[in-house]
C-alpha positions as CSV (number, residue, x, y, z in Angstrom):
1,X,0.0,0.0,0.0
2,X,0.7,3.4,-0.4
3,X,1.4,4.3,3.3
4,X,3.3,1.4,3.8
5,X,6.0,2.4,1.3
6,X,5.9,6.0,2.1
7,X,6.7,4.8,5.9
8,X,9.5,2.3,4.2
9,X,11.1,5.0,2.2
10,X,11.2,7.6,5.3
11,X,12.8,4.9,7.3
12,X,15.2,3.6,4.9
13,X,16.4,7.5,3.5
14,X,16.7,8.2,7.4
15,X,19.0,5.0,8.3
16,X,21.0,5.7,4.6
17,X,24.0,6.2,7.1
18,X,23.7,3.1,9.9
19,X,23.0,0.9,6.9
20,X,26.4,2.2,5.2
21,X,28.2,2.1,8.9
22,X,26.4,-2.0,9.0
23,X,27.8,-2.5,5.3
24,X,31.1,-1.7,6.1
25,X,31.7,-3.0,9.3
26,X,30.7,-6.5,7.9
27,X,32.1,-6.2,4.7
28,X,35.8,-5.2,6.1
29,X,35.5,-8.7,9.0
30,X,34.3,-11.2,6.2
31,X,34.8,-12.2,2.7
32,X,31.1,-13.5,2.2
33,X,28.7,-11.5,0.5
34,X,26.9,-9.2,3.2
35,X,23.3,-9.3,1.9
36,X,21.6,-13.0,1.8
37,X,18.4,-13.4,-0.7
38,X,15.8,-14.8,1.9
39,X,11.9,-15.8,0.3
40,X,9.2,-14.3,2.8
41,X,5.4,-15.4,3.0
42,X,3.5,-12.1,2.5
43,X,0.1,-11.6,4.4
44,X,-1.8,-12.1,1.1
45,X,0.2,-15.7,1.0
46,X,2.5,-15.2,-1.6
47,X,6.2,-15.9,-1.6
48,X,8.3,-12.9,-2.5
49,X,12.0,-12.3,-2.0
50,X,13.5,-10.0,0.0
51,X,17.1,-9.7,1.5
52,X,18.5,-8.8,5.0
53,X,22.3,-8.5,6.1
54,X,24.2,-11.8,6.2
55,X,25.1,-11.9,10.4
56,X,26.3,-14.9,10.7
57,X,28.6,-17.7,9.0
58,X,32.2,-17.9,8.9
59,X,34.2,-15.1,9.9
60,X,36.2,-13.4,12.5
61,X,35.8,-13.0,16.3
62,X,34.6,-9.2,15.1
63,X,32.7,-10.5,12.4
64,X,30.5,-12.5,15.3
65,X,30.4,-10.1,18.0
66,X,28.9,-7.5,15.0
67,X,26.5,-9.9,14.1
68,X,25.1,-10.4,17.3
69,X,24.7,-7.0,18.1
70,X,23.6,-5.9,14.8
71,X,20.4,-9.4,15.0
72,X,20.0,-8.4,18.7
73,X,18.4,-4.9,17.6
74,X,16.9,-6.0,14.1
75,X,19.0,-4.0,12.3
76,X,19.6,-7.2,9.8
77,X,16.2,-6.6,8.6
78,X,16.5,-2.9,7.4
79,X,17.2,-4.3,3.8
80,X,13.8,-5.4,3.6
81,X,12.6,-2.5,3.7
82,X,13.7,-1.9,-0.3
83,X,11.1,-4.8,-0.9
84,X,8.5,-2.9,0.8
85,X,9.2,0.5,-1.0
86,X,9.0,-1.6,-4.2
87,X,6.0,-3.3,-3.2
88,X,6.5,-7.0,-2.8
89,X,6.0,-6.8,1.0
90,X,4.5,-4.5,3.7
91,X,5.1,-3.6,7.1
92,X,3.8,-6.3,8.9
93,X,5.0,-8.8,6.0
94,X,8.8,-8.2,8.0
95,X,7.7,-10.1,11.3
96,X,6.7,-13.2,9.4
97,X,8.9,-16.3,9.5
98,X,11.6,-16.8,6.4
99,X,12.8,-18.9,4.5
100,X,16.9,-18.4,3.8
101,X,18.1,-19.5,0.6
């Protein structure tokens, strides 16, 4: 919906600087790709994908500790909110259990 991706973009424009401070962090303590593709069941029942920052695998001691903090808040799911901006998923579409691929 309309409100829903209004909200997302707000959000997402606002955190433009945490997301680039998340992206680097992980990016300089791992050589795996940072973003995982993950396939979410919207509300309406359809699958759609979406992607959320890779916290975990192999890595350092830094890598780890990052991870942990960054899942402990949520912040691994601020990459899902592109998918709701572009209208695969909304809001509440985020707290639903995923699938990782």
């Amino acid at each position: 919906t309309i409100p829903d991706r209004v909200v997302a973009l707000v959000v997402l424009i606002t955190l433009l600087p945490t997301l680039l401070v998340i992206w680097l962090v992980l990016r300089g303590n791992s050589d795996e790709p940072i973003l995982q593709k993950e396939e979410r069941k919207t509300a309406r029942g359809e699958n759609v994908m979406s992607y959320r920052f890779r916290t975990d695998g192999r890595g350092s001691v830094a890598f780890h500790q990052i991870g942990r903090f960054v899942r402990r808040f949520s912040m691994d799911e601020f990459p899902a909110l592109w998918s709701i901006v572009a209208g695969d998923l909304r809001l509440r579409d985020i707290f639903r259990p995923f699938k990782v691929i």
